[in-house]
N, C-alpha and C positions, 0 to 999 in steps of 0.2 A: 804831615808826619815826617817826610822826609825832611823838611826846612828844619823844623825841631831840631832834626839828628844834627843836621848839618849846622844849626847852630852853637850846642851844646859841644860837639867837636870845636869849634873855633876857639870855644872859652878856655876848656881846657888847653889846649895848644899855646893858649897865649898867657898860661897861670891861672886863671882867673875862675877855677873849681870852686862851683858854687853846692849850693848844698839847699834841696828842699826841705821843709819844714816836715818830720817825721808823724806818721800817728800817735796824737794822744800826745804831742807838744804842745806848749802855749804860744801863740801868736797876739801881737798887740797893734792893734788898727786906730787909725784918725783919720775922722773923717768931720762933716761940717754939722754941729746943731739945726735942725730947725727952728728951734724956739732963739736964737741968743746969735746963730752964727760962728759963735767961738769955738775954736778946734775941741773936738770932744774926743776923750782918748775911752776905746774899747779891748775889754780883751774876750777872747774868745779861744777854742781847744779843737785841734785837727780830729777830725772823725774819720774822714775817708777819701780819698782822691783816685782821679781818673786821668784819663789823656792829657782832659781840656779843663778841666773844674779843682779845685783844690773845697771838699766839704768840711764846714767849720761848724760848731755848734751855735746856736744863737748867742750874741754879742754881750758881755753885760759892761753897761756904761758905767765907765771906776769912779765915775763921780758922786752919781745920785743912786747906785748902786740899782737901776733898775734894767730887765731885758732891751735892749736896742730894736726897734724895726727896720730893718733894711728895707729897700726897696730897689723893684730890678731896674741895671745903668747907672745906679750909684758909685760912683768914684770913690775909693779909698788907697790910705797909704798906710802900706802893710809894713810890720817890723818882727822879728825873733828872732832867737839868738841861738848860733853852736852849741855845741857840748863841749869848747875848745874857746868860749866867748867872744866870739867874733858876733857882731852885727850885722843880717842879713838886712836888705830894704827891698821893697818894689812897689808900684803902682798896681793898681787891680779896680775890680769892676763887679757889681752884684750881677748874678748871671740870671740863678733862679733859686727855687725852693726842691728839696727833697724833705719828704714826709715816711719816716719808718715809724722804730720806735720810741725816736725822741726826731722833734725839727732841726732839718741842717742846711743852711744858707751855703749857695753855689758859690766860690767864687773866681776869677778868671785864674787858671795856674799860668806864671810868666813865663816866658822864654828866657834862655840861660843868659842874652845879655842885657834881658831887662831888669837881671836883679843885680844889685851895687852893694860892696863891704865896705863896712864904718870899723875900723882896725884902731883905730885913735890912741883906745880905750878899750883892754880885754873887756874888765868889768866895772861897773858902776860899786863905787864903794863908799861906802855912807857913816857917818857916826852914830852912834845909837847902843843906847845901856841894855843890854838883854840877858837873862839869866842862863847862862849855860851850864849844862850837866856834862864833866869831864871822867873821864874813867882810864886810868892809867895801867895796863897790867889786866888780871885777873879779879883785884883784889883794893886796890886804891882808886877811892871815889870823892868829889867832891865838888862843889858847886859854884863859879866865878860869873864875874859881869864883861859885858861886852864892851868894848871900846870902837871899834869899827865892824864893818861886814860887807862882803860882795860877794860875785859869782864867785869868784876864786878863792878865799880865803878871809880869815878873820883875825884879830889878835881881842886879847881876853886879859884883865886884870885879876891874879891871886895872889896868895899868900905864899913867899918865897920856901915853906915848907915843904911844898912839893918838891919831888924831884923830874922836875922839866931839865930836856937840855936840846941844842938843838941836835937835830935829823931824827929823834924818837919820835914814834908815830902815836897818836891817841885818840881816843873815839872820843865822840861829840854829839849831844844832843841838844838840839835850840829848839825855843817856843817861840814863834812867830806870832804878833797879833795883827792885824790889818784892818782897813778901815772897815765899818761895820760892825764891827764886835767878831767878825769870823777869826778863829786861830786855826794852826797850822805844825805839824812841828817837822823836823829836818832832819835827821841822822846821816854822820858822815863820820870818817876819820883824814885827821888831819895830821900833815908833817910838820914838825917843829920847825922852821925857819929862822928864827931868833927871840932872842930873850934878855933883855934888858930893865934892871932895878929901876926903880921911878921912883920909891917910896920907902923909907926905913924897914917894913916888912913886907912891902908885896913887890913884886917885878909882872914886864909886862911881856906875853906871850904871843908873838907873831907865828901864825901858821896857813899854809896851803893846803889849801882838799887835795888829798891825797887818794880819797875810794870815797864817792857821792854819787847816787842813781842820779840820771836824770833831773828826776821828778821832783825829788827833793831841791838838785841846785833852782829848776826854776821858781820852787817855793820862792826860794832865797832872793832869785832878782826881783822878782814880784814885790817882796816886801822892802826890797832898798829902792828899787822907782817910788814906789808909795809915800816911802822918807822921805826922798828926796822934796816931793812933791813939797812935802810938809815942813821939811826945812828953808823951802823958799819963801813959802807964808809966812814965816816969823820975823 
């Protein structure tokens, strides 16, 4: 316990404040197949942690969309993300099993300088046509396609009859669909950051999340890793 402290004192001291994975975040693991060998990418959602154990819920494989079996001393390489989109990483290790009212796999919590930031790149941002619901005011509604999307923000193709300009703030609702047939949707408001004509009548609307829970932004990474994934297949 006291190395801990005295670890965690070091990091900070030297900048390098790290930030554990909160309850009820999404976490994303690779680890090795059995069947094939090839890195299999799992995500899975913080339930509860201790000293020494960070409890995840059972893993489901984003491939084949089925639950993952762990097993204990298996080696895995953990990733999630800020609220601020920085990229957390660490190495970890299946510990054991806890059994309440749903199963939750142990797994080792690191020490402050065993976890490393990927800064690179706030957010992953992806191309992808998506229907968006915009609501301007009280009173002005209306419905545009996505151009891009990330953690951080989006821009949106409409009809230059709106009255967009930049720093006006405006809420936002997206439908996300993911592999499987699962959807998902996302509510946020977003700052105007620019706006520029592309088209005789539509202009194109770049904006920053401005006021996003959580839970919604990681909706959002989740479904742009997923693109991504998808855009490299083609």
């Amino acid at each position: 316990m006291w190395q801990y402290a005295i670890n965690l004192l070091r990091t900070c001291l030297r900048g390098g404040l790290w930030v554990l994975p909160k309850i009820n975040q999404m976490m994303y693991i690779q680890t090795e197949s059995e069947e094939d060998s090839e890195p299999v990418t799992l995500r899975s959602r913080v339930a509860d942690s201790d000293d020494h154990n960070i409890y995840i819920e059972i893993p489901l494989n984003e491939k084949n969309r089925r639950l993952y079996r762990a097993s204990v001393g298996e080696r895995l390489q953990v990733y999630y993300f800020t609220q601020d989109g920085v990229k957390h990483l660490f190495e970890s290790s299946v510990q054991g099993f806890r059994k309440e009212s749903v199963s939750l796999v142990a797994i080792r919590k690191p020490d402050p300088e065993q976890i490393t930031k990927d800064q690179r790149r706030s957010y992953l941002r992806v191309e992808t046509n998506l229907e968006i619901a915009v609501k301007i005011g009280d009173k002005m509604r209306f419905v545009a396609v996505t151009e891009d999307l990330g953690g951080g923000g989006a821009s949106f193709l409409c009809e230059r009859k709106w009255p967009i300009v930049p720093n006006v703030v405006i809420g936002c609702w997206l439908l996300l669909s993911y592999r499987g047939g699962s959807v998902a949707h996302a509510k946020f408001e977003g700052e105007v950051v620019r706006v520029l004509p592309v088209e005789p009548d539509k202009h194109l609307v770049m904006l920053r999340f401005a006021d996003i829970t959580e839970s919604d932004q990681q909706k959002i990474i989740r479904y742009c890793f997923e693109r991504q994934l998808d855009l490299r297949r083609d």
